[in-house]
C-alpha positions, 0 to 999 in steps of 0.5 A: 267594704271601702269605696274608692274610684277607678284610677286607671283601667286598661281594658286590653289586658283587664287590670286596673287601679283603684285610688281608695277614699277612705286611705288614700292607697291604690288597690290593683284588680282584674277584671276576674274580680269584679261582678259579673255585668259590671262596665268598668271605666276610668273615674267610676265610684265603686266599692269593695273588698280588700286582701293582702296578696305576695304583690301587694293590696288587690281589690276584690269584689268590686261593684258600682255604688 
């Protein structure tokens, strides 16, 4: 899993950014990818997963650390 933090998140249309620790690369996600329960705010730590998609690096699995 990588760990990164929530960059940019915009609650309305429930997708976001998350800047990754370890490359340094933005990794998109929707909220349908983070677990179940999970708050989500800008400058959260968080960790997850990551896929390859036709749109670039998504994020999946994402939960708080």
């Amino acid at each position: 899993m990588k760990v990164g933090y929530i960059k940019e998140w915009d609650k309305l249309k429930g997708w976001g950014f998350i800047e990754c620790d370890e490359d340094d690369q933005d990794y998109f996600f929707h909220i349908s990818k983070v677990r179940p329960g999970l708050k989500i705010r800008e400058g959260m730590e968080v960790k997850f997963d990551s896929t390859i998609t036709q749109r670039g690096d998504e994020a999946e699995n994402v939960s708080h650390i």
